[in-house]
N, C-alpha and C positions, 0 to 999 in steps of 0.2 A: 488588773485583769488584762489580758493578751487581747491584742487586736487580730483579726482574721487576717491580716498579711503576715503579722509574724508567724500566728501557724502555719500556714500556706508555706512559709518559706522553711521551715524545720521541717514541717509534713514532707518537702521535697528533697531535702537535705537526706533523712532517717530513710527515705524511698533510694534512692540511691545508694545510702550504705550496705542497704540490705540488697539491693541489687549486686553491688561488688562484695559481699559477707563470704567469704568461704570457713567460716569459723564451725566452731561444731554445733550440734541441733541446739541447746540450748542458745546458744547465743543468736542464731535465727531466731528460733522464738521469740524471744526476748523484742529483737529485732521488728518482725511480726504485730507486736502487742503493741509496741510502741506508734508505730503506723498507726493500724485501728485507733488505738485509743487519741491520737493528732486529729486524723480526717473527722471522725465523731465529735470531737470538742469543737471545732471550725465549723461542721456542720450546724452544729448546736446555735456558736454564734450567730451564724447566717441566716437560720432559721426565728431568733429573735430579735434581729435587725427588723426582718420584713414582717415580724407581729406586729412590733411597736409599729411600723410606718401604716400598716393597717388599722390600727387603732385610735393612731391619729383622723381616722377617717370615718365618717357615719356610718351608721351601720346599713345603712342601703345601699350606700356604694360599695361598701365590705364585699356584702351577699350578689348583688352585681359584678363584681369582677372575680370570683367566683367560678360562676357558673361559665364563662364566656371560654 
């Protein structure tokens, strides 16, 4: 499984190509999908780094840091 830097570094890579793309709509698109579906998968990861580390923690401190 991909670490959230190597996405992060392809996410910026495939942002940039699409930035200089003067190709036709398809290949935008393409282009496009590819992005989204980078940022989302990294999101994803990042988002269950900080479960687990939350979990690692009682659940009263959980519901405490929480709300703050």
């Amino acid at each position: 499984m991909a670490n959230v830097e190597k996405l992060q570094e392809h996410l910026k890579k495939a942002k940039s190509k699409l930035a200089e793309s003067k190709g036709t709509e398809a290949e935008v698109r393409k282009l496009k999908k590819k992005t989204r579906r980078l940022a989302r998968k990294s999101n994803k990861l990042k988002a269950t780094e900080k479960m687990a580390e939350l979990k690692k923690k009682k659940k009263k401190d959980r519901k405490a840091g929480t709300s703050e």
